[in-house]
C-alpha positions as CSV (number, residue, x, y, z in Angstrom):
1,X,53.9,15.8,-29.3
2,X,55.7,19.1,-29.5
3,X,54.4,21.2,-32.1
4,X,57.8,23.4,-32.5
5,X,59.3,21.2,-35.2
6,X,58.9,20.6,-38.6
7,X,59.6,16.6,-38.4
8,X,56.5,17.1,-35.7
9,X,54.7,18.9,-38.0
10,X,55.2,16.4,-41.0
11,X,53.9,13.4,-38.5
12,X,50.8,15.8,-37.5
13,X,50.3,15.7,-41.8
14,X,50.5,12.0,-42.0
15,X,48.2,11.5,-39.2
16,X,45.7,13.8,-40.8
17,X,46.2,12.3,-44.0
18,X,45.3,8.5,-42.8
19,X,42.5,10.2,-41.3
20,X,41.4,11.5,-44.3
21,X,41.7,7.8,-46.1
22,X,40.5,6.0,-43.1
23,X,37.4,8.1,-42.9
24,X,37.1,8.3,-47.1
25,X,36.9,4.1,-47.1
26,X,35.2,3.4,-44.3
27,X,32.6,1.9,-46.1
28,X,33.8,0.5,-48.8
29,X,33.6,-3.0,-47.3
30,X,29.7,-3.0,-46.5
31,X,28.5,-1.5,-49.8
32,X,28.6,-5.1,-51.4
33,X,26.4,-6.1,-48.6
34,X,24.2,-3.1,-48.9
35,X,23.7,-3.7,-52.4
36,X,23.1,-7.4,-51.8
37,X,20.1,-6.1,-49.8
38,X,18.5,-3.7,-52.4
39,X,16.0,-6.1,-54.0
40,X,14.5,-7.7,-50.9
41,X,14.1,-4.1,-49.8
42,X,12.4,-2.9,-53.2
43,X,10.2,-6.3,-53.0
44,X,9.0,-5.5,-49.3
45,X,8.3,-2.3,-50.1
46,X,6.8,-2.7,-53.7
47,X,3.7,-5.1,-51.6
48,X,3.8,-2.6,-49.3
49,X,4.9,-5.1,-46.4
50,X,7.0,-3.0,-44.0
51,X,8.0,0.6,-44.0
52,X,11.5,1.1,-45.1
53,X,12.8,1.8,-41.3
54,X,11.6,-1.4,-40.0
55,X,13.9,-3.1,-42.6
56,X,17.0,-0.9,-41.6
57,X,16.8,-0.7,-37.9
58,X,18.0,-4.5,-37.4
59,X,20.9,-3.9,-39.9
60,X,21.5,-0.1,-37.7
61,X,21.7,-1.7,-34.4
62,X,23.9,-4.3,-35.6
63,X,26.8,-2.6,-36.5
64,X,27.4,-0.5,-33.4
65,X,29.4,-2.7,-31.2
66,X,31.4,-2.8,-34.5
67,X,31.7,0.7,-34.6
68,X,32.8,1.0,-30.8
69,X,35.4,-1.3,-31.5
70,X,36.6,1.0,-34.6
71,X,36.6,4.1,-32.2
72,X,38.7,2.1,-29.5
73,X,41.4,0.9,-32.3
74,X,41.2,4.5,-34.2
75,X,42.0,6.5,-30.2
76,X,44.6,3.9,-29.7
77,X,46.4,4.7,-33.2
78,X,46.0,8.3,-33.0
79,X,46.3,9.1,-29.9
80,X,49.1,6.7,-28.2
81,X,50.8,4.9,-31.5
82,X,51.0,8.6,-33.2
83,X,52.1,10.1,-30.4
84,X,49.5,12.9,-29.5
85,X,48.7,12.0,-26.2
86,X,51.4,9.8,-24.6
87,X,49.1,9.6,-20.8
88,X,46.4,6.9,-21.6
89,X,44.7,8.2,-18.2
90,X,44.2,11.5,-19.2
């Protein structure tokens, strides 16, 4: 992408702004899942069964292949759909 024109420069803004939204509501669709979670968490650690990292960890290492796939589509948009970086090799 050049950077010497201002229809350039209003694509550069839109890409920054759906980065902005993408990034702001990220999470919006696991906090009903989080909050469906709170009161077995409380209960474990109200009888002092496990500490509170042994009940996130499973829930931690689950989402990353999840979040390696949202890296992979987020390069492909920004990077060869916007129009940043047209060489996919590079």
């Amino acid at each position: 992408m050049h950077r010497d024109s201002v229809t350039h420069g209003g694509i550069y803004v839109g890409a920054l702004f759906y980065g902005v939204v993408v990034i702001m509501f990220n999470g919006l669709a696991e906090l009903s899942m989080v909050v469906s979670r709170l009161p077995v968490f409380y209960k474990q650690r109200d009888y002092l069964f496990f500490p509170s990292w042994v009940y996130a960890l499973p829930a931690w290492i689950l989402k990353i292949p999840l979040t390696f796939v949202e890296v992979g589509v987020w390069v492909f948009l920004t990077y060869y759909a916007i129009g940043f970086d047209p060489y996919v090799g590079r």
